[in-house]
N, C-alpha and C positions, 0 to 999 in steps of 0.2 A: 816315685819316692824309693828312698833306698835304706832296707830295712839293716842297723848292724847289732846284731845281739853283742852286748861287752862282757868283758871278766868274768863277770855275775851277768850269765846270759838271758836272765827273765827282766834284767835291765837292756833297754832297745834306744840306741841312737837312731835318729830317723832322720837323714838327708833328703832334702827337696829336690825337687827338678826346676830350677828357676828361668821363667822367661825372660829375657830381657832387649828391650831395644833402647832408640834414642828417648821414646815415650818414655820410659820407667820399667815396671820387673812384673811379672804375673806367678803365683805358686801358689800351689793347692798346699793350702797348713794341714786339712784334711780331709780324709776318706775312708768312711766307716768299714767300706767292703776290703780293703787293702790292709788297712792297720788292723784289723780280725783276724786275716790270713796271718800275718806278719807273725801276733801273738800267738796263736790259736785256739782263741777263746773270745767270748762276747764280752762286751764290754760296754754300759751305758751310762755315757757321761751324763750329768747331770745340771752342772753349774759351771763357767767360765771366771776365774779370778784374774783378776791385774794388779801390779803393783810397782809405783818407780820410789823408787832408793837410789841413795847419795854413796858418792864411793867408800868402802869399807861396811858399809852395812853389811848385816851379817845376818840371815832367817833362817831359825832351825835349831839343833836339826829335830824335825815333829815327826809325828804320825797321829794316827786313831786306832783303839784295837778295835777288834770282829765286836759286836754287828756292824762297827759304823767306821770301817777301814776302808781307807782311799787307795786308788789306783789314780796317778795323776798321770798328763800329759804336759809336758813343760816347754815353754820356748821363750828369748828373749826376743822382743820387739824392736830393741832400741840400747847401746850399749852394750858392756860384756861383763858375765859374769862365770865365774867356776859353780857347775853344781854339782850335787852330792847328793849322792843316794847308797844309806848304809843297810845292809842285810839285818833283818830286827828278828828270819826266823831262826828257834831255836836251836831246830833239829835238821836246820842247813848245811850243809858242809862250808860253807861261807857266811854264816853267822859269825859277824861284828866286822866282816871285811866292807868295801866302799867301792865304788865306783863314782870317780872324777872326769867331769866332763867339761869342756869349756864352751858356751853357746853364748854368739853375740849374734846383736841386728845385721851382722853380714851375711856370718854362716850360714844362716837362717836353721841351722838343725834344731832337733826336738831331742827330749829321752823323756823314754816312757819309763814309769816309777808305780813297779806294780806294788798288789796287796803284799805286805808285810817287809815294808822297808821305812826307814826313816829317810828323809828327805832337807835339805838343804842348799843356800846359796850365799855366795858373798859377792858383793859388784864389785867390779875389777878399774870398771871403765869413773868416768869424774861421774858419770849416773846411769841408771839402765833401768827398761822397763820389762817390766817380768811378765808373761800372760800365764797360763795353765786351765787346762782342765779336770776337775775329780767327779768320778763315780756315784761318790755319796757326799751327800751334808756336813757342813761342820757339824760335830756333839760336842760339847765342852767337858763331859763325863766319861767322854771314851778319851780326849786330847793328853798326848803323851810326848817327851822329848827324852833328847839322851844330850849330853854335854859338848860340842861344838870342840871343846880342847882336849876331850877325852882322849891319853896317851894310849889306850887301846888301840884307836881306831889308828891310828894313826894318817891325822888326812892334813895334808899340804894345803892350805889356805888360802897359799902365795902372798900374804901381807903380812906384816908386823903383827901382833895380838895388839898391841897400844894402839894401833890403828881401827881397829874393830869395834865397831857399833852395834849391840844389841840391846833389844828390850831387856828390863826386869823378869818378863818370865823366861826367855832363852838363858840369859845367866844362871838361872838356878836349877836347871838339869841337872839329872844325875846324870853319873858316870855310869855307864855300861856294866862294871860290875855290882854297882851297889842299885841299879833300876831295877824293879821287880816282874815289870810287863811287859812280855813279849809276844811274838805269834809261836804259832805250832808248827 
């Protein structure tokens, strides 16, 4: 595996080592002692989520704050999508910048979405299957989002907005400057 810290270096794309013959493909998605090194810090996941969406779907962008703030591991299985991961802490030097990443079932990369980012994706492809890993539990009391079209952030989408599918609660994010809850 091959560890690339991005922009915002506590953001880590993770390229695989893919085997492959006439059989099919073999990759290690993961390895606790390697991606510890990578970060350098422990990290214990705790639940595996998946989810397939239709193209222009749109999730995000979330987070949770402290005690019950996520550190995720993301990959697509199936499809391609743009993800997103925005800097949520306050006293960052890259607080409300983004990092854009494109991960489809070819690539096969990851990016790791440490504590104190919001997080996001939009399918790219006619549908994709999203897997991840998080640290802690969903709370519904700590669950927190910022606005998806926030001209703050300024984040390339790659689709129309008319094209764009999201839930009722993804729509009614704040905007970045008017959110009140951040990390430290």
């Amino acid at each position: 595996m091959k560890f690339i810290p991005q922009l915002i270096p506590d953001v880590i794309l993770i390229e695989p080592v893919t085997h492959g013959d006439s059989r099919g493909y073999f990759l290690e998605t993961f390895r606790q002692d390697l991606f510890e090194k990578a970060i350098g810090y422990k990290v214990n996941f705790v639940q595996d989520n998946e989810s397939k969406s239709a193209r222009g779907v749109l999730r995000g962008l979330h987070y949770q704050l402290p005690p019950h703030s996520q550190a995720k591991l993301v990959r697509v299985i199936d499809g391609r999508v743009l993800d997103i991961a925005v800097d949520m802490r306050k006293s960052s030097a890259t607080f409300g910048q983004h990092v854009s990443v494109e991960l489809t079932g070819k690539n096969k990369c990851q990016l790791f979405v440490p504590h104190g980012f919001a997080h996001g994706f939009v399918v790219l492809s006619d549908s994709a299957t999203f897997a991840y890993k998080v640290d802690d539990y969903y709370s519904p009391e700590h669950d927190r989002g910022i606005a998806f079209d926030d001209d703050h952030l300024k984040i390339d989408w790659r689709l129309a907005v008319k094209d764009l599918q999201l839930s009722a609660k993804d729509k009614a994010h704040p905007f970045l400057v008017t959110a009140s809850d951040f990390f430290t």
